[in-house]
Backbone as CSV, one residue per row, in Angstrom:
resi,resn,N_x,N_y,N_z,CA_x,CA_y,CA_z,C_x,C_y,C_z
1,UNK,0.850,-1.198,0.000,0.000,0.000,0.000,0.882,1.243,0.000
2,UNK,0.534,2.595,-0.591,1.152,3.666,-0.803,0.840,4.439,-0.885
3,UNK,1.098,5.642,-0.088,0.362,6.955,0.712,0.453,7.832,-1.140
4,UNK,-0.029,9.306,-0.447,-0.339,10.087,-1.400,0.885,10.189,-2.222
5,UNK,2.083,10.154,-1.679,3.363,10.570,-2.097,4.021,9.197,-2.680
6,UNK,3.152,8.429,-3.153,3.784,6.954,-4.083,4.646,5.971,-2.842
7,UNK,4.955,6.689,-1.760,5.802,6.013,-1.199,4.568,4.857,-0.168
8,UNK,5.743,3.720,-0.035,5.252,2.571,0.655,5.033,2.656,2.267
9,UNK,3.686,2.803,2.823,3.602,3.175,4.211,4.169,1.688,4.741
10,UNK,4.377,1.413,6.142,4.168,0.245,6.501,3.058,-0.767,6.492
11,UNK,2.908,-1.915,6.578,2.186,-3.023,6.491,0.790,-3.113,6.978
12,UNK,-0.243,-2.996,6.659,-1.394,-2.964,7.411,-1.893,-4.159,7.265
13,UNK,-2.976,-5.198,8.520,-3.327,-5.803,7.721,-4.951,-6.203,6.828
14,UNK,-5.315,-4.563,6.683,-6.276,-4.338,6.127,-5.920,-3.288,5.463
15,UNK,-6.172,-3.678,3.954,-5.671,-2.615,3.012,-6.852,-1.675,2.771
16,UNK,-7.975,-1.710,3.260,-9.039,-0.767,2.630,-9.116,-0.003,3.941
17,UNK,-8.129,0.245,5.322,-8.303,1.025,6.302,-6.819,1.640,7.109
18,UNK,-6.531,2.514,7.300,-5.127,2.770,7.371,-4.681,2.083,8.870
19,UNK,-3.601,2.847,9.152,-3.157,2.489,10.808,-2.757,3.684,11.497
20,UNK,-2.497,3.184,12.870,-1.954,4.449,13.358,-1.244,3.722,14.279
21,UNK,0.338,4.741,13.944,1.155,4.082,14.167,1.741,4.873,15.226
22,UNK,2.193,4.467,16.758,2.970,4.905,17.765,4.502,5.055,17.692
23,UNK,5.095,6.332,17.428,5.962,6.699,17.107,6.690,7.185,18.189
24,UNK,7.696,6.299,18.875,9.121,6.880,20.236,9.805,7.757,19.156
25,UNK,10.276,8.739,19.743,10.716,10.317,19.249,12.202,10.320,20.237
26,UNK,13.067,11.167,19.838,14.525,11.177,21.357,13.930,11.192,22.461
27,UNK,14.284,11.687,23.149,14.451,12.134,24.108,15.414,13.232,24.968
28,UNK,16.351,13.135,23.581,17.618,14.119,23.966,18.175,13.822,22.804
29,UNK,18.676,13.065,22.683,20.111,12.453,21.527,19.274,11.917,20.422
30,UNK,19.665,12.224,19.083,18.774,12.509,18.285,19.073,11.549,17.276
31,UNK,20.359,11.032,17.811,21.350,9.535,17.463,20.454,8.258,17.802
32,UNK,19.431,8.884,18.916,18.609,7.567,19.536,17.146,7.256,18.163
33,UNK,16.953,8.292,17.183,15.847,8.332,16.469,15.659,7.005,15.650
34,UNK,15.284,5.680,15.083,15.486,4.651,14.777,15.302,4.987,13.312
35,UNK,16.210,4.030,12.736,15.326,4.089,11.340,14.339,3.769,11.080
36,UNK,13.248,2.605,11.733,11.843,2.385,11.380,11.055,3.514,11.598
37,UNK,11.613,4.199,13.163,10.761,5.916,13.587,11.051,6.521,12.421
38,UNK,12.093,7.240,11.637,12.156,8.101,10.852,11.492,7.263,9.432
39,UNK,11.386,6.067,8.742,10.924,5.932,8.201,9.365,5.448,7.692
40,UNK,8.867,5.509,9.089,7.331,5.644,9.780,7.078,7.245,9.176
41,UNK,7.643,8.321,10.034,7.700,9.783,9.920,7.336,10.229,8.313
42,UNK,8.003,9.189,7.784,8.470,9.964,6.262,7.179,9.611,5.107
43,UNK,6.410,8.618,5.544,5.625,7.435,4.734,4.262,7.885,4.834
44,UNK,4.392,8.407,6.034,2.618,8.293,6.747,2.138,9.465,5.889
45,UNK,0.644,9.582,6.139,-0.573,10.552,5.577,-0.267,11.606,6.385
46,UNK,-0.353,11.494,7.937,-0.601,12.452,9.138,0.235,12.034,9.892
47,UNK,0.400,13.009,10.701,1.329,12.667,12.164,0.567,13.883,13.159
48,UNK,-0.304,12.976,14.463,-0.272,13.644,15.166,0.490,13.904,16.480
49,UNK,0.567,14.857,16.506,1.874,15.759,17.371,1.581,16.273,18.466
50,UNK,1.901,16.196,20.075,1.667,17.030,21.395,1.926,18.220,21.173
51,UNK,2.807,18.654,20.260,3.284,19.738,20.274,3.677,20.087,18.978
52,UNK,2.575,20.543,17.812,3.302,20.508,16.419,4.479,21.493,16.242
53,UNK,4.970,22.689,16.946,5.872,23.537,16.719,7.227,22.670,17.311
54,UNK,7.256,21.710,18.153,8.405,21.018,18.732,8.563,20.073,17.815
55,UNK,7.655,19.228,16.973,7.509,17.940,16.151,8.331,18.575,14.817
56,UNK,7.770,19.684,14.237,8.267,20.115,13.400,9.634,20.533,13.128
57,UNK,10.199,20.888,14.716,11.480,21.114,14.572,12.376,19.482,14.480
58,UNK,12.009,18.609,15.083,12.389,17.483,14.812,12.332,16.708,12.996
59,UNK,11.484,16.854,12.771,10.825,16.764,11.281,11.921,17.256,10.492
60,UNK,12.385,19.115,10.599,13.305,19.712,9.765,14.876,19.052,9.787
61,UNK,14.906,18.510,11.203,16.125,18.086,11.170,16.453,16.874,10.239
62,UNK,14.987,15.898,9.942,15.538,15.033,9.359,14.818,14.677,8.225
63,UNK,14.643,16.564,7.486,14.068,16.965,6.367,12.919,15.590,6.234
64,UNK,11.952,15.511,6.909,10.635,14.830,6.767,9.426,16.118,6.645
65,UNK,8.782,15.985,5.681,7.755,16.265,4.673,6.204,16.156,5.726
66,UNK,5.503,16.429,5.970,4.200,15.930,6.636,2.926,16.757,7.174
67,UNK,2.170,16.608,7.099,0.901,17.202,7.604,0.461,17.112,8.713
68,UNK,0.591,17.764,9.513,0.818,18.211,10.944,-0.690,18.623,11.875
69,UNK,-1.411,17.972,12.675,-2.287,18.448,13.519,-2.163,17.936,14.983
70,UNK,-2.674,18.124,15.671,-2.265,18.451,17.735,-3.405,17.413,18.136
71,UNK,-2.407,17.006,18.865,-3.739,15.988,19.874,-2.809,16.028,20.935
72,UNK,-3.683,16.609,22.242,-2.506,16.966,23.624,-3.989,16.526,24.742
73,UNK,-3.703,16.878,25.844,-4.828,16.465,26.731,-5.483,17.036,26.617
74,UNK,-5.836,18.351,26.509,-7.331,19.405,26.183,-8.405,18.671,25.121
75,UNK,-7.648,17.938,24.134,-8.587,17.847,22.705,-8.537,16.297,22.163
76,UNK,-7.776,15.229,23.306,-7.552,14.079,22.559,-9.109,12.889,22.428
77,UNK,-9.577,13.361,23.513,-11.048,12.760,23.283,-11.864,13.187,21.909
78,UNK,-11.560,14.445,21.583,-12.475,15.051,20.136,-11.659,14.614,19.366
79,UNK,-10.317,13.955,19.120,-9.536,14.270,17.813,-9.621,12.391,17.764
80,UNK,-10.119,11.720,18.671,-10.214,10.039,18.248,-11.064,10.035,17.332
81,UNK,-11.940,11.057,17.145,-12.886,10.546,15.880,-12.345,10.902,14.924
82,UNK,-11.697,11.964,14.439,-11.092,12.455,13.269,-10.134,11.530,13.008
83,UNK,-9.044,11.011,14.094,-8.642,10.094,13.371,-9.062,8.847,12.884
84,UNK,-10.198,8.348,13.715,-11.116,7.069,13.075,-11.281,7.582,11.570
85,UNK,-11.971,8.909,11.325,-12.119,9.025,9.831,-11.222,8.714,9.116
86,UNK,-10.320,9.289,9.301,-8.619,9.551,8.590,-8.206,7.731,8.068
87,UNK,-8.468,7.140,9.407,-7.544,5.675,8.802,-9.344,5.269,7.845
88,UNK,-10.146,5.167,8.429,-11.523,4.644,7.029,-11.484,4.676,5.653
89,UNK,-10.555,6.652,5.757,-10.578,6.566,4.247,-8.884,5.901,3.563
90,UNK,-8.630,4.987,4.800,-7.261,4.666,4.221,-5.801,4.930,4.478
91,UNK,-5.959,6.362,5.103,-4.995,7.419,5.151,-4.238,6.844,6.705
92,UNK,-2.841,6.497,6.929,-2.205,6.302,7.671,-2.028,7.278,9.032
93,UNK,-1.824,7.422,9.895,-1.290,8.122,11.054,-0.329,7.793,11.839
94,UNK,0.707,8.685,11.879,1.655,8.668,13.408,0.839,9.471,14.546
95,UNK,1.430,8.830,15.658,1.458,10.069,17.109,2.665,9.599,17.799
96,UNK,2.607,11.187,17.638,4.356,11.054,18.388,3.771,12.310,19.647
97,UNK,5.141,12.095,20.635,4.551,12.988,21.824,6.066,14.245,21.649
98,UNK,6.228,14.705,22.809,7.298,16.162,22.301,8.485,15.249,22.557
99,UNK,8.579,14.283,23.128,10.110,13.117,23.547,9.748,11.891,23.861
100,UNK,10.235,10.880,23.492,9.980,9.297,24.580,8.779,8.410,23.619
101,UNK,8.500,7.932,24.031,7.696,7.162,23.462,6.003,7.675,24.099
102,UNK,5.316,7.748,22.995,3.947,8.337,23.025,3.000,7.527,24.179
103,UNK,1.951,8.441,25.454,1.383,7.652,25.930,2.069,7.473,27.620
104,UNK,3.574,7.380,27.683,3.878,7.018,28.863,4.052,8.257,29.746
105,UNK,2.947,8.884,30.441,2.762,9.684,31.006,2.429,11.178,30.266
106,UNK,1.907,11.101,28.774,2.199,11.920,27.961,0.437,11.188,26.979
107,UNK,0.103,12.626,26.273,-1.278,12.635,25.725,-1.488,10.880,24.914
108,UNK,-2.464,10.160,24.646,-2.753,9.353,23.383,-3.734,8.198,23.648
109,UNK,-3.758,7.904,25.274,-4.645,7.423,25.338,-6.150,6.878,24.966
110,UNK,-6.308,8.254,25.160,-7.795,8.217,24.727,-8.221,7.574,23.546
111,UNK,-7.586,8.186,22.840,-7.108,7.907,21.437,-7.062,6.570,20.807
112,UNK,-6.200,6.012,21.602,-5.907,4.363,21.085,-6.932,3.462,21.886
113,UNK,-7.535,3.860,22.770,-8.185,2.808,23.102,-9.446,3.091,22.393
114,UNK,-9.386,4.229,21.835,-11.143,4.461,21.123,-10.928,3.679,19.598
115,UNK,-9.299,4.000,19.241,-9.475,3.012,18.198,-9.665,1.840,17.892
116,UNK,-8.838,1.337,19.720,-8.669,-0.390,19.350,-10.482,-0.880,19.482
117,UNK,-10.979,-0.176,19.905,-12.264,-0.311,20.443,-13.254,-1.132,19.074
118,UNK,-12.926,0.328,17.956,-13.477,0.769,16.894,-13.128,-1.046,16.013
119,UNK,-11.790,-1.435,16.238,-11.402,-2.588,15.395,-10.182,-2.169,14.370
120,UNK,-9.523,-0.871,14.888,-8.579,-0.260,13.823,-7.057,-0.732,14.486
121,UNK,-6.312,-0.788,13.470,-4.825,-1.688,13.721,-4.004,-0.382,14.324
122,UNK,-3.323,-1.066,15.317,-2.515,0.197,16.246,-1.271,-1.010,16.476
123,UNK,0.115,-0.138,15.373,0.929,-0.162,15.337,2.098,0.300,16.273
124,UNK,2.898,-0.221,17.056,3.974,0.244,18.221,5.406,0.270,17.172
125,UNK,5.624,1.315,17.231,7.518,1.725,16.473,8.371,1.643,17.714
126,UNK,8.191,1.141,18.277,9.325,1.334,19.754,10.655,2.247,19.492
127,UNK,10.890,3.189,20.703,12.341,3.449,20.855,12.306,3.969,22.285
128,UNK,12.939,4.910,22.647,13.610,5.742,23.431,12.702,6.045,24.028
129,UNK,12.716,5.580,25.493,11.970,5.889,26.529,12.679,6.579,28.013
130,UNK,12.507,7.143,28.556,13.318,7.870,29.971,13.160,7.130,30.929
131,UNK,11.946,6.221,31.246,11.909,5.021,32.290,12.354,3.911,31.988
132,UNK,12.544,4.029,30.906,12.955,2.393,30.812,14.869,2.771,30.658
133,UNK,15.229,3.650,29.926,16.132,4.019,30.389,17.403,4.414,31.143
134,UNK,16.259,5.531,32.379,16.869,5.018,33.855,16.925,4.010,34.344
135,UNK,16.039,3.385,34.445,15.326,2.067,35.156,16.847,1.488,34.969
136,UNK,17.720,0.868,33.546,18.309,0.217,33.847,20.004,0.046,33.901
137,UNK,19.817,1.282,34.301,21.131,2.398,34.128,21.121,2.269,35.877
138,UNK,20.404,1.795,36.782,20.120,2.690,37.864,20.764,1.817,38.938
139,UNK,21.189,0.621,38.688,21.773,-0.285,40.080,20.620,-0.736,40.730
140,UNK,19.300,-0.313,40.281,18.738,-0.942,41.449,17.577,-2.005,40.819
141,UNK,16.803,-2.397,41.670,15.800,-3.965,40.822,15.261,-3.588,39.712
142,UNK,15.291,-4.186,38.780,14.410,-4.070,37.506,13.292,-5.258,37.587
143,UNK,13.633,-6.803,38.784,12.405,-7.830,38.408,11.307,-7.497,38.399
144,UNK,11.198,-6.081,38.821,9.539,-5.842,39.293,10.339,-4.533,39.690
145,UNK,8.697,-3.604,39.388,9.125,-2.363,39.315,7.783,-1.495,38.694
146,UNK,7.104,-0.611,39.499,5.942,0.056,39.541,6.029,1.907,39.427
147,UNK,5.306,2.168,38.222,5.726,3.453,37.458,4.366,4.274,37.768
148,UNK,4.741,5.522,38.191,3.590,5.793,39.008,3.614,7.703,37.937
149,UNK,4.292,7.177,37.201,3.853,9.105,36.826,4.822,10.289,37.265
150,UNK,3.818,11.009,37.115,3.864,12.267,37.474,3.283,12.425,39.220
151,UNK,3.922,12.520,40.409,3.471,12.721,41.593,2.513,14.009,41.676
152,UNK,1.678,14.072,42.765,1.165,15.440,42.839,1.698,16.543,43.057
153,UNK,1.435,17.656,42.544,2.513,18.961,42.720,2.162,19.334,44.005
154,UNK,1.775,19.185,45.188,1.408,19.806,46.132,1.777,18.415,47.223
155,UNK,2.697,18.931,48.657,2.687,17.656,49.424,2.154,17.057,50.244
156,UNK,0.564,17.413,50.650,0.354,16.651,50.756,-0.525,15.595,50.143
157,UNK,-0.770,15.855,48.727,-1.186,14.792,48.078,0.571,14.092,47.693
158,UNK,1.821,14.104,47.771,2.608,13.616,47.425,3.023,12.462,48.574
159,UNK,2.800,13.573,50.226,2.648,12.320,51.134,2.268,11.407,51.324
160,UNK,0.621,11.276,51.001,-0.515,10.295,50.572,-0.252,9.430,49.813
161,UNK,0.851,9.572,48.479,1.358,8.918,47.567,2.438,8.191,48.420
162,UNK,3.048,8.733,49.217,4.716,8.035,49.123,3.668,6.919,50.472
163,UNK,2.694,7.000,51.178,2.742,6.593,52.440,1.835,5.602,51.763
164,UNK,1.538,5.071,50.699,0.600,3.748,49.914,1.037,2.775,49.728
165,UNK,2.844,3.458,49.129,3.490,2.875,48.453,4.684,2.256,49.403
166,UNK,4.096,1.996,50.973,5.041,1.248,52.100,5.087,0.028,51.679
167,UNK,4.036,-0.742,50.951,3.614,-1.974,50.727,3.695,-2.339,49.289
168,UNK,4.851,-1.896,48.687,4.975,-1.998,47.226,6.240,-2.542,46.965
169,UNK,6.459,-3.672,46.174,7.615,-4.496,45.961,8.255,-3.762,44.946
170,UNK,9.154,-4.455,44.459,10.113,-3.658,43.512,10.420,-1.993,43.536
171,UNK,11.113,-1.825,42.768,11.438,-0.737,42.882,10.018,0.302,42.104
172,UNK,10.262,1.325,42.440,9.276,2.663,42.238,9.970,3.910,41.135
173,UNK,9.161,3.719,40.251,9.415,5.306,39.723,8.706,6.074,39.136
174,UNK,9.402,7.487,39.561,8.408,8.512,38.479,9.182,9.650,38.277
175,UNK,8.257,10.623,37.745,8.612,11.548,36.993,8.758,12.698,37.906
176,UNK,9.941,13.576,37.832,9.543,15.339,38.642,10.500,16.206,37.592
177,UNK,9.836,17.327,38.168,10.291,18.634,37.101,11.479,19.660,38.186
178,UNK,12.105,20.179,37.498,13.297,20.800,38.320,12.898,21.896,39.307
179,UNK,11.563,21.859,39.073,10.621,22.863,39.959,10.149,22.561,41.487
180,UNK,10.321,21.383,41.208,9.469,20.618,42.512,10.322,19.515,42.947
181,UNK,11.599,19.022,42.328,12.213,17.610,42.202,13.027,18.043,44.315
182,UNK,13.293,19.132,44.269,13.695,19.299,45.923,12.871,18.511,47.022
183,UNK,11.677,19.307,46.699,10.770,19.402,47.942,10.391,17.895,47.453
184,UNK,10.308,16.778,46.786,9.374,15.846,46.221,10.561,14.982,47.327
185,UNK,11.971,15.179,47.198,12.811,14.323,47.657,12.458,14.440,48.875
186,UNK,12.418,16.079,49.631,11.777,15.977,51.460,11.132,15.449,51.357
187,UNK,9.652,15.346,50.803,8.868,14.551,51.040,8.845,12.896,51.138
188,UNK,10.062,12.661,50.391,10.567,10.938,50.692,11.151,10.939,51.849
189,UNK,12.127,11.694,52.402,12.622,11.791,53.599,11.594,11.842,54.440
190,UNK,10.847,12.443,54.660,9.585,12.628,55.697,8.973,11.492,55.825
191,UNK,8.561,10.482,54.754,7.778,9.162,54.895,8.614,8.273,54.757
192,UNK,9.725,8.416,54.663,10.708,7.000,54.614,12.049,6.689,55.456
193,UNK,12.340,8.444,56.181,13.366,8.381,56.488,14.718,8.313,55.620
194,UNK,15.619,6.958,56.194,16.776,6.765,55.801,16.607,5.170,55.375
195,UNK,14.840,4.619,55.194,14.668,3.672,54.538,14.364,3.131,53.394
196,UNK,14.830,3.937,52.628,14.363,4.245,50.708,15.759,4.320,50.385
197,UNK,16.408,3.675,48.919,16.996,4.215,48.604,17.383,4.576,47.503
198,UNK,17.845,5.966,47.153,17.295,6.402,45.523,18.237,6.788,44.752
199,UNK,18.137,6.583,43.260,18.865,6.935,42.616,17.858,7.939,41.517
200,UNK,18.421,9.331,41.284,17.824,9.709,40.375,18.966,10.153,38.882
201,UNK,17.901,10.260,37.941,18.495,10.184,36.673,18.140,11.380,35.894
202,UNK,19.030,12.224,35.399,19.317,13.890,34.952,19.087,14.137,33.398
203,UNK,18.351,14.489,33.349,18.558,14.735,31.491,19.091,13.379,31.090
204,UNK,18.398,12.655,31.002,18.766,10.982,30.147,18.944,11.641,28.778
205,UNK,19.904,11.134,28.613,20.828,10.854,26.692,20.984,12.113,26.303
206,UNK,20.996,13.092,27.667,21.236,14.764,27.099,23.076,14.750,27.474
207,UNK,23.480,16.107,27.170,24.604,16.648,27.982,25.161,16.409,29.183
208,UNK,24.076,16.995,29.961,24.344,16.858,31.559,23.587,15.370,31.677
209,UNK,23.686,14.497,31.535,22.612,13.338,32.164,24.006,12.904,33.116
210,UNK,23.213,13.224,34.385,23.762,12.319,35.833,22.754,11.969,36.595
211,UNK,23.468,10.695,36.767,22.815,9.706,38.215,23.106,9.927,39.520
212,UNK,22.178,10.168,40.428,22.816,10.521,41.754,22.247,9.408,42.547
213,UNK,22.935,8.980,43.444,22.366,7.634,44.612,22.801,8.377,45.514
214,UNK,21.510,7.580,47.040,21.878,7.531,47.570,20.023,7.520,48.493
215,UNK,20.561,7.897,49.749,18.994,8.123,50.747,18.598,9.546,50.638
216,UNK,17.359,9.755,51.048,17.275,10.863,50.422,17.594,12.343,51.446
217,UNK,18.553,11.937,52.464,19.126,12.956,52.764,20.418,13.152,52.223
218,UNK,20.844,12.352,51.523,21.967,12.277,51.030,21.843,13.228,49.510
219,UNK,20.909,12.805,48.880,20.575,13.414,48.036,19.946,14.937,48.326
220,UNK,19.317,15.232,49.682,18.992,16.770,49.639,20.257,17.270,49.858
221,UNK,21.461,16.861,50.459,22.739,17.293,50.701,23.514,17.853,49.701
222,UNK,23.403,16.676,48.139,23.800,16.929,46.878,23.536,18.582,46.455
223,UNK,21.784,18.425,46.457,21.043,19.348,46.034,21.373,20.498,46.672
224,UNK,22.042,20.546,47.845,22.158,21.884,48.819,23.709,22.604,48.275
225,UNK,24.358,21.576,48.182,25.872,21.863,47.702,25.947,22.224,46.011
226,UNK,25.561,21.650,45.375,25.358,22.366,43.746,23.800,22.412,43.347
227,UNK,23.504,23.751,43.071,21.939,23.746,42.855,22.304,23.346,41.207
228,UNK,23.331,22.751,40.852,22.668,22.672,39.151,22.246,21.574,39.186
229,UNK,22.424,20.508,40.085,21.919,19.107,40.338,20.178,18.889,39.938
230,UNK,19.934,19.777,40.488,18.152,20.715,40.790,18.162,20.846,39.008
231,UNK,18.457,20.902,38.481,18.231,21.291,36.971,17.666,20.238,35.773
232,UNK,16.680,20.811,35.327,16.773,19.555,34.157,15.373,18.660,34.509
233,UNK,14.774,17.327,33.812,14.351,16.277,34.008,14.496,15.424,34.751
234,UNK,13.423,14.890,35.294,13.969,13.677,36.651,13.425,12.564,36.165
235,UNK,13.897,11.320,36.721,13.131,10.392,36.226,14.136,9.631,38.212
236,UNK,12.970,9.585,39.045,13.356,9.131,40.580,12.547,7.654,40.653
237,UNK,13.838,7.081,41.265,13.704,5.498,41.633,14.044,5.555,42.953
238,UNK,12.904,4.673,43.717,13.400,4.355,45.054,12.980,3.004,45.073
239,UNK,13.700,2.299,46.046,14.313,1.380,46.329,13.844,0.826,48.021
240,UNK,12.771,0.212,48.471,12.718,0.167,49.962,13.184,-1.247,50.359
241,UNK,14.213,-0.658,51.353,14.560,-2.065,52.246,13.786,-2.771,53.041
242,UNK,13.705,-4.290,52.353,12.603,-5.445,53.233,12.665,-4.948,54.695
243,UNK,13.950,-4.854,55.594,14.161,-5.239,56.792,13.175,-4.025,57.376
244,UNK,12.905,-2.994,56.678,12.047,-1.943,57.620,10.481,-2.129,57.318
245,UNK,9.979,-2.992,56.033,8.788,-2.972,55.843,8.465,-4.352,57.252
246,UNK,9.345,-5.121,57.158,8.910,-6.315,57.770,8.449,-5.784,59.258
247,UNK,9.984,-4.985,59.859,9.525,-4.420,61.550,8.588,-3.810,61.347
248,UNK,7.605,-2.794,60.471,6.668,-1.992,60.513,5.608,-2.855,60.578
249,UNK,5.558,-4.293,59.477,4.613,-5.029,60.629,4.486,-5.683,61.181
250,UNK,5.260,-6.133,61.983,5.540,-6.957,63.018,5.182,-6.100,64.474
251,UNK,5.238,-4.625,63.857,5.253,-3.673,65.469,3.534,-3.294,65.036
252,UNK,3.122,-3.359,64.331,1.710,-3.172,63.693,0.667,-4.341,64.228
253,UNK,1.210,-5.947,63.928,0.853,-6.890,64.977,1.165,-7.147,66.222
254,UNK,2.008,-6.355,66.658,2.025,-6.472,68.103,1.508,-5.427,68.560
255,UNK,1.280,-4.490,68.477,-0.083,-3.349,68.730,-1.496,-4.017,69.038
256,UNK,-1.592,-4.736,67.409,-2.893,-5.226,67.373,-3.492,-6.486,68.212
257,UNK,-2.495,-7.369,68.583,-2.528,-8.164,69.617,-2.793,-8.088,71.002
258,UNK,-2.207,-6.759,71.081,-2.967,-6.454,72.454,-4.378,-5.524,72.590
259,UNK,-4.316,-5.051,71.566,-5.648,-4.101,71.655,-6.559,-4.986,71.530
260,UNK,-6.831,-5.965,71.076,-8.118,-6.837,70.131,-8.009,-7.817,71.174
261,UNK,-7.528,-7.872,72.403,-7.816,-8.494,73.696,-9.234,-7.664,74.284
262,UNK,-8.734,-6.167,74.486,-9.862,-5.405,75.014,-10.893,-5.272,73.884
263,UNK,-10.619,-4.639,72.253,-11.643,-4.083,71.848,-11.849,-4.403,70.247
264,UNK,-12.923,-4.457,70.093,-13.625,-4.988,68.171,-12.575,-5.002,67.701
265,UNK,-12.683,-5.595,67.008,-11.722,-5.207,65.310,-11.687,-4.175,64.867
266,UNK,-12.773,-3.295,64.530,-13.302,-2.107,64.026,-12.187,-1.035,65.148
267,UNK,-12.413,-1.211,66.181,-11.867,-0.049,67.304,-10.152,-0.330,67.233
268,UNK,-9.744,-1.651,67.501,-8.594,-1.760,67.638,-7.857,-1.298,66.295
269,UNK,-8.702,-1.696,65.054,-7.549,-1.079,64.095,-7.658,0.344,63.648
270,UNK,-9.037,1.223,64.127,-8.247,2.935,64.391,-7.259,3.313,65.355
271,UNK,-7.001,2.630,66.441,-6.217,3.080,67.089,-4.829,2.750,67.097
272,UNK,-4.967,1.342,66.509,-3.450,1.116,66.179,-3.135,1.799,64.773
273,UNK,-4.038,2.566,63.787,-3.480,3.595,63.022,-3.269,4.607,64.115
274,UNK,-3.581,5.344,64.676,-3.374,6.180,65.310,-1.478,6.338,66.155
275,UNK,-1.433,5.486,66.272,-0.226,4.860,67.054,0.867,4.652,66.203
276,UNK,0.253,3.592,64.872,1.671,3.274,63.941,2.154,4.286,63.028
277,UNK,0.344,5.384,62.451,0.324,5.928,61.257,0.542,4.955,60.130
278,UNK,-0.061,3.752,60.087,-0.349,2.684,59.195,-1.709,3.394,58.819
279,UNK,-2.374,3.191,57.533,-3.333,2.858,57.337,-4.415,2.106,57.920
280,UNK,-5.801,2.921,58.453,-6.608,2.092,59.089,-7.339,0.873,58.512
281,UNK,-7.390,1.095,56.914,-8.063,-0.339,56.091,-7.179,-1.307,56.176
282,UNK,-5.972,-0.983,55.701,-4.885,-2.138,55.625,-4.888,-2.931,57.440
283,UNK,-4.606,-1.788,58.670,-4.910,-3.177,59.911,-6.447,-3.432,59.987
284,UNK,-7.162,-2.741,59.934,-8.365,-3.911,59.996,-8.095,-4.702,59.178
285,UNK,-7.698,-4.943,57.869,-7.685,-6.332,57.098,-6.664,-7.469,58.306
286,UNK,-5.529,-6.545,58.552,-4.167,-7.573,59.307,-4.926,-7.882,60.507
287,UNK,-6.190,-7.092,61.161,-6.249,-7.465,62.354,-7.701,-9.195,61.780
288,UNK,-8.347,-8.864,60.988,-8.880,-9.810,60.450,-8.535,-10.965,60.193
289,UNK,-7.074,-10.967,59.545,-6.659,-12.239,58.899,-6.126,-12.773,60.614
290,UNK,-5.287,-11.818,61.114,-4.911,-12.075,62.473,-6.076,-13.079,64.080
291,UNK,-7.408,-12.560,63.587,-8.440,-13.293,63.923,-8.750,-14.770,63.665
292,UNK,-9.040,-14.735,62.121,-9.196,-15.697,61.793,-7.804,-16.857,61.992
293,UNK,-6.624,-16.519,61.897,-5.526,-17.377,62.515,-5.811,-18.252,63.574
């Protein structure tokens, strides 16, 4: 099959309906761009773009040709139908996001699941991602490992976040901006202490890309001594040591052991939140299973 421009799009496997194809973009290093990405870029009908003035500058660099419209979070629910039209009459699509691979914490959602919905072929170009990236650049577990975003900009919805995630295996990561990446680290210090331990990752595949380890007073220490550390993209992994989740409940059942002599289930496990700052659902469940034992 062959777009307006004679040239051969990729493979569909319905020739009377186009595709849309997920296009990883750099992230920094522009060395990382694949040849299937740039020759996806070059083939297609459309490419939609988070950011067509950023896409385009990418585009010029590697003199690619294309017809350019925006699908970002404001408009990606209205623009799934336009592109349903677009592949009906045949006509191919990219979405690419402003870096990384489209989708991972970044607009398209909506989008692809309204297509896969519809019965339309959704193509993955894989490349260059910043979590997957760090992730294994980072020294620390990759067997398992839970990607949580973008944290809340405000702390105490960030506290709420870090204090969920006591009971979470593998390692943890997400995203912060050089705006907030300080205070996001106090806020690990505040719920974890000196029992987390993190490595974060700087402008991946840029100039400055550095890794910093360590706990996260170690790391506000960094941050205090060179503020350029503070600069740039984050992509933060922490790391919690078994030996402190285990005492947290072991001192959580021995709370609850004695309270649930005197009082309900219901009573004993507000108060042993009160006491541990555990979660009150999670010990009523422990004081439950602890019952039934």
């Amino acid at each position: 099959m062959t777009n307006k421009r004679g040239n051969m799009v990729p493979h569909s496997s319905d020739d009377a309906r186009g595709s849309l194809y997920i296009v990883a973009t750099p992230i920094g290093n522009l060395d990382d761009f694949s040849k299937r990405a740039e020759q996806t870029l070059r083939n297609v009908d459309y490419i939609a773009a988070e950011d067509t003035r950023h896409t385009r500058r990418l585009l010029n660099h590697f003199a690619i040709e294309a017809k350019l419209f925006s699908i970002h979070d404001h408009n990606e629910k209205d623009k799934a139908n336009y592109v349903a039209s677009l592949l009906e009459e045949g006509k191919s699509v990219a979405l690419v996001s402003d870096a990384g691979t489209p989708l991972i914490s970044d607009p398209g959602y909506h989008v692809v699941h309204a297509l896969r919905e519809q019965g339309h072929k959704v193509v993955p170009i894989p490349g260059a991602c910043a979590l997957i990236s760090a992730l294994c650049a980072s020294g620390l577990p990759t067997d398992q490992f839970f990607f949580a975003g973008f944290v809340p900009a405000k702390s105490k919805g960030r506290c709420d976040l870090f204090e969920s995630w006591k009971k979470q295996t593998g390692t943890v990561v997400f995203y912060e901006s050089t705006h907030r990446v300080y205070d996001s680290i106090a806020d690990v210090q505040k719920v974890y202490g000196e029992d987390a331990q993190l490595v974060l990752a700087r402008e991946v595949t840029k100039t400055f890309e550095t890794f910093l380890s360590g706990t996260a007073s170690e790391i506000l220490a960094k941050f205090d001594a060179d503020a350029n550390q503070m600069r740039g993209e984050f992509v933060v992994m922490l790391s919690f040591t078994q030996e402190s989740g285990n005492e947290a409940e072991l001192e959580a059942k021995r709370i609850l052991t004695i309270l649930l002599e005197d009082l309900p289930v219901k009573q004993a496990a507000a108060m042993a939140a009160k006491l541990t700052g555990e979660k009150k659902n999670y010990l009523y469940k422990m004081a439950l299973e602890m019952q039934a034992e």
